[in-house]
N, C-alpha and C positions, 0 to 999 in steps of 0.2 A: 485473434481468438481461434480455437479449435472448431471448425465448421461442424467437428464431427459431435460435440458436446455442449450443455448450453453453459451458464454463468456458473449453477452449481455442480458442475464434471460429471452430473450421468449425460449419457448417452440420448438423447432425442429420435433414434433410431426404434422402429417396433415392428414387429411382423404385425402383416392382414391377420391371422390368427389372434394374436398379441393385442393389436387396434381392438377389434370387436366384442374381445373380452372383456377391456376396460371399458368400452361403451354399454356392453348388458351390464355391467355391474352399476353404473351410472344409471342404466335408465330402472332398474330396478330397486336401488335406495329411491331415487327421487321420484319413479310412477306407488313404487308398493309399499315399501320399507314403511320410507316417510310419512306417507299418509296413515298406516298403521298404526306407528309409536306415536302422533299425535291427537286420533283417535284416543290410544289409551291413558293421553296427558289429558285429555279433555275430560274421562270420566274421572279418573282420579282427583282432579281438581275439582270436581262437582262433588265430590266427598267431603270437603269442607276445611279445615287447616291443612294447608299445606306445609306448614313447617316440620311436621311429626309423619307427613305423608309418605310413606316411601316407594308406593309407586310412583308418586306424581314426582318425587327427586329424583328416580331411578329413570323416569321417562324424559326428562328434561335436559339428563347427562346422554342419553341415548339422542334427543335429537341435535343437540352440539354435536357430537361423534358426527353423525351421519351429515350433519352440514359442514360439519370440516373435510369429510371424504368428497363430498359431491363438490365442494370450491378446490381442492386439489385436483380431481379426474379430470372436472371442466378444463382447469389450467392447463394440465399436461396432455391431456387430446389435443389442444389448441397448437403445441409446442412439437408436435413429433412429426417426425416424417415415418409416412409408412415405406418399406422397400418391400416391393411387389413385384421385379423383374431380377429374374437369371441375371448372374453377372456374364460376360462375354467368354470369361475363360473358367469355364466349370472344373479345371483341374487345379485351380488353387482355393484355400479357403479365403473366406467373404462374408459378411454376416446375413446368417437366416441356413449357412449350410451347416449340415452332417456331417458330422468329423469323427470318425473311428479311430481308436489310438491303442497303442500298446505298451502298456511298460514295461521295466526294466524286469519283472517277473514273471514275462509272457500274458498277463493278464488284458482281456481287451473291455474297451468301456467304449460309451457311443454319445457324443455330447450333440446338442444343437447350438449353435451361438445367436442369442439371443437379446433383446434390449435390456436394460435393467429393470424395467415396471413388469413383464412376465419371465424373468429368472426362477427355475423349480432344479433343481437337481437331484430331486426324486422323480421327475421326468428326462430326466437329460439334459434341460435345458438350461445354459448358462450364460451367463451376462456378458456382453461384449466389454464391457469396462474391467471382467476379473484379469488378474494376470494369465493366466491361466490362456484367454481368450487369446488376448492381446500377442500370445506367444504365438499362439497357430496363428494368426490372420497372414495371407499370404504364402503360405508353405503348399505344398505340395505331397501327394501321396512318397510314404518311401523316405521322408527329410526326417531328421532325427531335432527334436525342440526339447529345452531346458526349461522347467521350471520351477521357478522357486517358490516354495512352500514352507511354513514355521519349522517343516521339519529337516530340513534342506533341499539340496538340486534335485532333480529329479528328471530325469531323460525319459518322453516319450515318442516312439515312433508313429507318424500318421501313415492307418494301415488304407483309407478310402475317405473318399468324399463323394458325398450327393447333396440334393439340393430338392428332392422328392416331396417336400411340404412345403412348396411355397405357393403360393395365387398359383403364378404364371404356367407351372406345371398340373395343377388340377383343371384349369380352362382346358388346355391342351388334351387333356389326357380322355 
């Protein structure tokens, strides 16, 4: 088995950023959320039929939702490894770095590689699992990578690499 992935093929990997964001969202369904939506399953139901109720159905589908998110989060914090240290050789990519790239149009974009649970590419930030990812890992500023997209190949050059948001560099810094 792939050390790097569990049974279902994401990735087990998360940034300390990444970690703590799934833990406030956990502790926040289950300290506020939840007590809330149950709170207003409790007045609803004290209004008397519940079959014709629709806030007391409407609250009871809200707290499955949110007990189904908090038996996932639990799960998967259980499951990850955080990476909180520099790799050895900052001149290749690794996951958690900054990858600047160029395409074939001169156009530059700036990705982070990222786990799959805080993948955003309206931040930059993208899944170590995309292909995309998987093409840069290991390259080096200046290396010319292929990748394949629905629309075809596509050649981008990596213009830099840093590593500016991780733990180990905010202690440091």
């Amino acid at each position: 088995m792939n050390t790097r992935q569990n049974p279902r093929g994401r990735s087990r990997y998360i940034t300390p950023e990444g970690e703590q964001a799934l833990r406030d969202e956990l502790q926040y369904l289950w300290k506020e959320k939840r007590p809330q939506v149950t709170q207003a399953v409790r007045e609803a139901a004290a209004l008397g039929d519940r079959s014709e109720n629709a806030e007391y159905i409407y609250g009871k589908k809200q707290l499955r939702e949110i007990d189904r998110r908090v038996r996932f989060l639990s799960k998967r914090l259980d499951e990850l490894q955080v990476v909180d240290r520099l790799p050895d050789d900052r001149e290749k990519v690794f996951f958690g770095a900054w990858v600047t790239v160029e395409n074939e149009a001169g156009e530059e974009q700036r990705y982070r590689l990222v786990g799959p649970d805080e993948f955003d590419l309206s931040r930059g930030y993208l899944s170590i699992d995309s292909p995309f990812a998987r093409a840069l890992l290991g390259k080096r500023p200046e290396d010319e990578v292929d990748v394949r997209t629905p629309e075809g190949i596509h050649r981008v050059v990596i213009i830099s690499i840093d590593y500016t948001s991780t733990a180990d560099d905010k202690q440091s810094g």
